[in-house]
Each structure stands twice: as C-alpha cells, then as structure tokens.
C-alpha positions in Angstrom: 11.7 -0.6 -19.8 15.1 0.9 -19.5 15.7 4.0 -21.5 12.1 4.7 -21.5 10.9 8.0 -21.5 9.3 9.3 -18.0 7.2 11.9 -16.7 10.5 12.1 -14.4 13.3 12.8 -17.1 10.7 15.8 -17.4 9.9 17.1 -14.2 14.2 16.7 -13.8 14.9 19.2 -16.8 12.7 21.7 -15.3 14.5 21.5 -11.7 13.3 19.0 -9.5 14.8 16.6 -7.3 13.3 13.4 -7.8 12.9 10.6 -4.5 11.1 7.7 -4.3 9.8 6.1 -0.5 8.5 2.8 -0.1 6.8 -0.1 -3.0 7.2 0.8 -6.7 6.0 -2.1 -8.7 8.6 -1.1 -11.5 10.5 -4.4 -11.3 10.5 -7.6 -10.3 11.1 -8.5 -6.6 13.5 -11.6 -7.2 13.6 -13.9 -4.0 16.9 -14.0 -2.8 18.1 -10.6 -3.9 18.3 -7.3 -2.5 16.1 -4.3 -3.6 19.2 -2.1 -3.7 20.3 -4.4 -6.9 17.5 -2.9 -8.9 18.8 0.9 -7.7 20.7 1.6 -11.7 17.4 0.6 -12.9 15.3 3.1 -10.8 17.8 5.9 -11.5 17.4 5.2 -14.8 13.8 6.0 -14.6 15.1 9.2 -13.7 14.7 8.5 -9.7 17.3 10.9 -7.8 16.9 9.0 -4.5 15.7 5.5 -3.6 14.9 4.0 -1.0 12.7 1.5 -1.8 10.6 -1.7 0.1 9.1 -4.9 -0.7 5.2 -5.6 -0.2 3.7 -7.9 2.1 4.8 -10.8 0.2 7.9 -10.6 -1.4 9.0 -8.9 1.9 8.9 -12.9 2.9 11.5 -13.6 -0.1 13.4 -10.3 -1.1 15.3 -8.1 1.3 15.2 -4.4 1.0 16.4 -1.7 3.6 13.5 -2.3 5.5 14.2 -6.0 6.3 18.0 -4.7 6.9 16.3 -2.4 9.3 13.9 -5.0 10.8 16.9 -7.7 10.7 19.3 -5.1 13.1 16.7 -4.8 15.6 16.2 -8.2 15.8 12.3 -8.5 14.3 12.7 -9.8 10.7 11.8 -13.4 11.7 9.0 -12.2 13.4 7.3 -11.4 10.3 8.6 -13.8 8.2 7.2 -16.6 10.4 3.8 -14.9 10.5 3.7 -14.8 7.1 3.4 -19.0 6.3 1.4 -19.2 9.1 -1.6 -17.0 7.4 -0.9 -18.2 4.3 -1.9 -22.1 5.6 -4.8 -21.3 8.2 -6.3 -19.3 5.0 -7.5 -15.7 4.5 -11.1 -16.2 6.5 -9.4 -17.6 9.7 -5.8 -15.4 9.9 -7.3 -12.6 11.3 -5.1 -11.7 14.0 -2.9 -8.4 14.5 0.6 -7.8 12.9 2.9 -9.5 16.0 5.7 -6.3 15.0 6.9 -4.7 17.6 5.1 -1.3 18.2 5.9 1.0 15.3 7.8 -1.6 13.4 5.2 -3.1 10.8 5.9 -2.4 7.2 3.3 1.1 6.8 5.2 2.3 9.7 8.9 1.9 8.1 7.7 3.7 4.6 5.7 5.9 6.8 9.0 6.9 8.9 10.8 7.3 6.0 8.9 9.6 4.3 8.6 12.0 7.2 12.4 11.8 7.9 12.8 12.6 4.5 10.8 16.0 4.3 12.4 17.5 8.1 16.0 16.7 6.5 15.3 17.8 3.0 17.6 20.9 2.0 14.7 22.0 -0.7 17.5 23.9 -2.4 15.5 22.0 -5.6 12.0 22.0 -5.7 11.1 18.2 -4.5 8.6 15.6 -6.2 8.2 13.0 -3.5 6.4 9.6 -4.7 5.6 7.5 -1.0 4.6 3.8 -1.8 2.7 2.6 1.0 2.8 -1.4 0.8 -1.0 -1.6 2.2 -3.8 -1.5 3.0 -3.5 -5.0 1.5 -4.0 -8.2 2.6 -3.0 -10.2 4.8 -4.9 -8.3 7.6 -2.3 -7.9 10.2 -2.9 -3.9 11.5 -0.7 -3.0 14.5 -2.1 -4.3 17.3 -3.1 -1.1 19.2 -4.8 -0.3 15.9 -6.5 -3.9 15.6 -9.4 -2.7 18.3 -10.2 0.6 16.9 -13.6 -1.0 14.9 -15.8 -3.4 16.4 -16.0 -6.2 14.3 -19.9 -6.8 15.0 -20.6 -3.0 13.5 -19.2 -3.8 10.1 -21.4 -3.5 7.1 -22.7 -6.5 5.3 -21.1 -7.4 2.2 -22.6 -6.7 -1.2 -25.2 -9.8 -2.4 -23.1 -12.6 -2.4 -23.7 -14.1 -6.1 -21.1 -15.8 -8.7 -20.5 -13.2 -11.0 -21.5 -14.7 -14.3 -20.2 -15.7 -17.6 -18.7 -12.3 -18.0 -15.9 -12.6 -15.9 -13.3 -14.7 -18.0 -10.3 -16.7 -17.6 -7.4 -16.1 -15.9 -9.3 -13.9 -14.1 -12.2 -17.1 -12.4 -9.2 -18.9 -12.5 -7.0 -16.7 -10.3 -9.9 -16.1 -7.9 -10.5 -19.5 -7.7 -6.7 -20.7 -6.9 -6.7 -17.5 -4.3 -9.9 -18.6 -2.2 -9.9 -22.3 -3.2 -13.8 -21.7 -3.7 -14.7 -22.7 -0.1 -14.4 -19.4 1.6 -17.7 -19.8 3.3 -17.7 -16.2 4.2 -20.3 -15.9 7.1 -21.5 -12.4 9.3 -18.7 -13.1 11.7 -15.9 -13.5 9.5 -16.7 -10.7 7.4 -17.2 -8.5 10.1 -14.1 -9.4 11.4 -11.9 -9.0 8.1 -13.3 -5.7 7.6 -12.5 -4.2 10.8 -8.7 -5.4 10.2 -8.9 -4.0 6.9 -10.0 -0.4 8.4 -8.0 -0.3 11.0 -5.2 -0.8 8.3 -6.5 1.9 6.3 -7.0 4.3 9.5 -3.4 4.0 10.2 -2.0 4.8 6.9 -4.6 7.9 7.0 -2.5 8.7 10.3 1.0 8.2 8.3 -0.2 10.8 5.8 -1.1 13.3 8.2 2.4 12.8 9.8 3.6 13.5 6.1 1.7 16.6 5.3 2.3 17.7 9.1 5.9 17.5 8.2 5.7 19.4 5.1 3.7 21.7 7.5 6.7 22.0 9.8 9.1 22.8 6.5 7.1 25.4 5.3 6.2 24.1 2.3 2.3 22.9 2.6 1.1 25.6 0.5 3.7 25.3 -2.3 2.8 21.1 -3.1 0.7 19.7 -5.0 -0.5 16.8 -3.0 -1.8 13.8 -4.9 -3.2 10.5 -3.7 -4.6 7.7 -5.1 -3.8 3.7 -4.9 -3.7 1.2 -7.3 -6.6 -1.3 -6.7 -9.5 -2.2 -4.1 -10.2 -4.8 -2.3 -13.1 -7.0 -2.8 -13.5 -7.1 1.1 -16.1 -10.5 0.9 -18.5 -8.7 -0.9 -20.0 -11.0 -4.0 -18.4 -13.8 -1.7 -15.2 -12.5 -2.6 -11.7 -11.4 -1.5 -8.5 -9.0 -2.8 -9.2 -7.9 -6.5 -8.6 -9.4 -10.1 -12.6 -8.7 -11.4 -14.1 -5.4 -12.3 -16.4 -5.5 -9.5 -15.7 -1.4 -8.1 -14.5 -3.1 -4.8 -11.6 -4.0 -6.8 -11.0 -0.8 -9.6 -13.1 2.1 -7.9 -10.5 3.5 -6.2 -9.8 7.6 -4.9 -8.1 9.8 -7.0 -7.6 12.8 -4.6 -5.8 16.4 -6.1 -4.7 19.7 -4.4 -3.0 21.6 -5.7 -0.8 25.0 -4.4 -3.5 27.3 -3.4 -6.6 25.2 -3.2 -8.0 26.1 -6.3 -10.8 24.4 -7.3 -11.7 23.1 -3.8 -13.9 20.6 -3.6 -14.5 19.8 -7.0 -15.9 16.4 -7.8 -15.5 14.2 -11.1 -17.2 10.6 -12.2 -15.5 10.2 -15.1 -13.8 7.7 -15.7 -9.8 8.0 -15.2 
C-alpha cells in the first residue's frame, strides 16, 4: 500500500539507484488507462525509474510504453486482434505462433529494455535492476522463428491425468473449472503441441537473459552483481488434465529460485526447503 515500508526505501539509503523493467503486479492494470498513471505510486515504493508493461492480457485493455511503442510502428492491433481470437477457439486449439513482427512480441520489448538500460547506465550509483518478464505464460504464442525449435511429437507425457480430489477447495475447482470449462479433452497431440509452445517461450526468455548478463558483461560489472532469478508461479502444462495454475500441484508452485552472488561463493549449492 502506499507509504509502505520496502526492501527498496532500504537498499536507497544505503546508495543504490533503484529501476524497474517490464510487469510488476503492484497495482491494478485498469482498462482504459495508461501504466504511466500508476508512476507516483511506483516511486513511492521507492522505484527510481519505471518503465513498466502490461501482461499478456491486460496488454489487450491497458496501454503502457510498450503498446505506445507497438502502436508507432504500426503492430498494436496485431496483437490485440490475436488476442480474442485465442480466447474463443480455447486454450487446446490456439496453438499457433505470436503473428508480431520479428523482435516485436511482448518478452522481446522488456527484454530490449532491460539490455538498453545496463549499456546506457552511468553506474555512478550502484544499480538494483528488477526485469519483469510478462511470460512464459499462456496464451502460447512464441515468436515464430522460435515456434519450431521443439518437436511437438518429442514432448513428454503429462503427469496421470486424475481429478484432484476433495482437497482442492473452492474458489480454487471453481476457477479451474470457469478457465478450462471442464471439457479440455487433452489428448497426446494437443499436449505435445502446447508444450513445445510453452518451451520455445521459455527458451527465448533464457536467450533475453543471457543478452542481459552479456550486457552487464560488456559494462564491466558481471562480477560485482548479485544476480537473482526466480518467477512467480508454474504452469500446470496438461498434466492432472490441467492447465495454467491456481492448485498446489508443483506444476503450478514449484518454481526456481536461482542465487549468485559477487564472487560465486557457494557455487553450486542446492536447497529443498521450502521458500
């Protein structure tokens, strides 16, 4: 909430500069409004810089600088009209690329950003540097020259496909129900198919992140970050007959928590618990 105490108020008073790239989920994304109306708010937080983007599907609704960016090159519709469309053929049957232009779909823009930001960085101030990728999350829409890079017939089977049980309560059975309208009828094809979208998703934000640290390579300043890299849910991915998240299956809340820190101490060290 406003005037709430931050881990950035603190990391400010000891002499960062504080920037934020890409999704945030600190506010609501209001349709019809601009991300840059929420800016007070984020420097509030204790944000220095913002430059901050929509997910997939308030990016249909909201504007942001990347639809500002998309909307002066002339691709905004492009996305907005794919959108609908996989929302009413269903999440089994929109399996098709992203129709962006080449370099242009949403992981690319906070991708892009991010990297500018480190080459034209001053670091006069040491820098903490949060980048909010909007996937991988569905709809499954990779850029096309990723879309190929798995064959869809090599994918693993999903995990037993079973109804859950008692345990899993309402809202949650409710929400999953509403999302897949309980007629996914998830068969070898279409699985195979979803995941291979889905990793080719997550194989180009892997390449976005090695643009990042290449850049922080380039700046001289690899060995002085911490790096830190973690998401904030799974994706069921059809197993248990199931898409996108909402249960405690570990599809859904098993996610990485990766840490280096300057100097690669503790390389390689490996934890279960639970975080």
């Amino acid at each position: 909430p406003p005037g709430a105490d931050t881990y950035l108020h603190h990391v400010r008073e000891v002499g960062y500069h504080t920037c934020h790239v890409g999704k945030s989920h600190l506010h609501s994304h209001r349709a019809g409004h601009h991300l840059d109306e929420a800016k007070p708010f984020m420097h509030e937080l204790g944000w220095n810089q913002v430059f901050e983007t929509t997910g997939p599907h308030a990016t249909v609704r909201t504007d942001s600088i990347m639809t500002d960016h998309w909307r002066q090159i002339g691709c905004l519709d492009t996305f907005r009209d794919d959108y609908p469309r996989r929302a009413e053929v269903g999440p089994t049957a929109a399996t098709w690329p992203s129709p962006m232009p080449e370099g242009e779909t949403l992981d690319d823009f906070v991708g892009r950003t991010a990297v500018d930001y480190l080459l034209g960085y001053d670091w006069e101030l040491p820098l903490l540097l949060f980048v909010g990728f909007g996937g991988p999350h569905e709809p499954w829409d990779p850029p096309a020259d990723w879309a190929e890079r798995y064959d869809p017939a090599r994918m693993d089977s999903p995990k037993a496909i079973t109804e859950p049980g008692s345990w899993v309560p309402e809202p949650a059975a409710a929400h999953q129900r509403a999302l897949q309208n309980d007629r996914l009828g998830i068969t070898p094809k279409i699985n195979g198919r979803i995941r291979a979208l889905y990793y080719a998703k997550i194989s180009h934000i892997d390449w976005w992140i090695g643009r990042i640290l290449d850049a922080l390579l380039e700046r001289g300043q690899i060995d002085n970050t911490a790096i830190i890299f973690w998401s904030d849910h799974g994706e069921m991915l059809c197993d248990k007959g199931r898409l996108y998240k909402s249960v405690f299956y570990e599809g859904s809340v098993r996610v990485p928590l990766i840490i280096r820190p300057p100097g690669y101490r503790h390389a390689g060290s490996v934890s279960d618990s639970l975080v």
